[in-house]
C-alpha positions as CSV (number, residue, x, y, z in Angstrom):
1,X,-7.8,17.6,19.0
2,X,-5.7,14.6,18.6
3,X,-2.0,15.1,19.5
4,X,0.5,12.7,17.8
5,X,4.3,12.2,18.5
6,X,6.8,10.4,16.5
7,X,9.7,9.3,16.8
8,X,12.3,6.4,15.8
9,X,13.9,8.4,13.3
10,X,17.4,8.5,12.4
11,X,20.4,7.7,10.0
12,X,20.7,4.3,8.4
13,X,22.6,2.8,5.6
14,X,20.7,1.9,2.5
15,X,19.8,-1.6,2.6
16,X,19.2,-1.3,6.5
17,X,15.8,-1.1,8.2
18,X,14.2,1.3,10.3
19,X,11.2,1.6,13.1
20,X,9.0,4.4,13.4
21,X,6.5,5.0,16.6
22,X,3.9,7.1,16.7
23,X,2.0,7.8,20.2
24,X,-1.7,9.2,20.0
25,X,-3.5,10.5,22.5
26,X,-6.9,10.2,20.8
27,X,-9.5,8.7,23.7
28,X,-10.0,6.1,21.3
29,X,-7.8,5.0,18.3
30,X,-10.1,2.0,17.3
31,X,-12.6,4.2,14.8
32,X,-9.8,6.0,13.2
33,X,-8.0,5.5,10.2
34,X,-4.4,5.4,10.5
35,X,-1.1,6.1,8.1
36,X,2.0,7.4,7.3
37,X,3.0,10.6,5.0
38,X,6.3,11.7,4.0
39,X,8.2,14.5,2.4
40,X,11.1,14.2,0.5
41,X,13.3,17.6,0.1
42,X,11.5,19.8,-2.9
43,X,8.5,17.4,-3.2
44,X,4.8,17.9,-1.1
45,X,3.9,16.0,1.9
46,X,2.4,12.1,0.4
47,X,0.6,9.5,2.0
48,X,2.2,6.2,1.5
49,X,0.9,4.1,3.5
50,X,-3.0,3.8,5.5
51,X,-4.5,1.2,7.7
52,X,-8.2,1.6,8.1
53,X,-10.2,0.4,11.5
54,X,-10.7,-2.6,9.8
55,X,-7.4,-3.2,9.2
56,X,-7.3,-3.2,5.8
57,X,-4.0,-1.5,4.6
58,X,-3.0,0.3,1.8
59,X,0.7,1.3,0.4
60,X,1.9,3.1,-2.9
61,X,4.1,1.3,-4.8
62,X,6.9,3.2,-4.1
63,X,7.1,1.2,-0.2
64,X,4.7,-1.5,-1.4
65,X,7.1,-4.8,0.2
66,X,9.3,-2.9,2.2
67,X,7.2,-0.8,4.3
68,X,4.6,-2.1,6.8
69,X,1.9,0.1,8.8
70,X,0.7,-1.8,11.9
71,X,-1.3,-0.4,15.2
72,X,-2.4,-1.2,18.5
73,X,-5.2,0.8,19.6
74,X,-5.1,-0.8,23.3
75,X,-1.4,1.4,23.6
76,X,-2.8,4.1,21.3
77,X,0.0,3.5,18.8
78,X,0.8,3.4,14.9
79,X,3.8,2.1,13.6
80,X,5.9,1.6,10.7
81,X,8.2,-0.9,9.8
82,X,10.8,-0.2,6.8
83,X,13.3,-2.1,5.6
84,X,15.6,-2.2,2.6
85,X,15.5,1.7,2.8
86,X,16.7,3.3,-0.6
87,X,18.3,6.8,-0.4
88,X,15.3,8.2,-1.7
89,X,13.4,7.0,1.1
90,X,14.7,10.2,2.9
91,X,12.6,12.4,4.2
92,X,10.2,13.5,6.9
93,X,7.9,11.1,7.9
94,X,4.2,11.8,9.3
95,X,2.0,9.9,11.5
96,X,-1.5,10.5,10.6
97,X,-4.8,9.3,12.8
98,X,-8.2,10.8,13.2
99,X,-7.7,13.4,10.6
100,X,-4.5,14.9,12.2
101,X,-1.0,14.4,11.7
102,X,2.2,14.7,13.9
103,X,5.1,17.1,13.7
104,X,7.3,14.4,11.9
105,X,10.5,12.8,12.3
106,X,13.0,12.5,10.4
107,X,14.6,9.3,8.2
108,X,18.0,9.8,6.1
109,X,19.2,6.7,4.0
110,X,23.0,7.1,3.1
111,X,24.8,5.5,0.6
């Protein structure tokens, strides 16, 4: 069992940026893949963005330039970078590791 906790959330304007966190408390982070999910209102839960243990990344196009997924297993942390939010960037935002996924936080973009 892998417990994750995000956090960073919040308000912003659109245009603005925004940091996410996510703590794990795997034994070891370095074998696991990583990423983000989100839910908009009325839509399913998506994965847009994934770092493998490599460190090869992935992102849909929807975030692709904007968004960045980063870890660092030494603090047993994933993180997400995100900047010129759009307001349909709102929504609840996942942290995934290890096959588990966090109880969310969540991000609104305002007008």
């Amino acid at each position: 069992q892998v417990r994750l906790v995000e956090s960073g959330g919040g308000s912003v304007q659109a245009g603005g940026s925004l940091n996410l966190s996510c703590a794990a408390s795997a034994p070891d982070l370095s074998p696991c893949a990583v990423g983000w999910n989100r839910r908009t209102p009325g839509k399913t839960r998506e994965l847009i963005t994934w770092m493998t243990s490599d460190g090869t990344t992935g992102y849909v196009d929807a975030v692709k330039g904007r968004f960045t997924v980063s870890r660092d297993n030494v603090k047993k942390a994933v993180y997400l970078q995100m900047s010129n939010l759009k307001t349909e960037d709102t929504a609840m935002y996942y942290c995934a590791a290890c096959g588990f996924l966090g109880q969310g936080t969540q991000v609104t973009v305002t007008s």
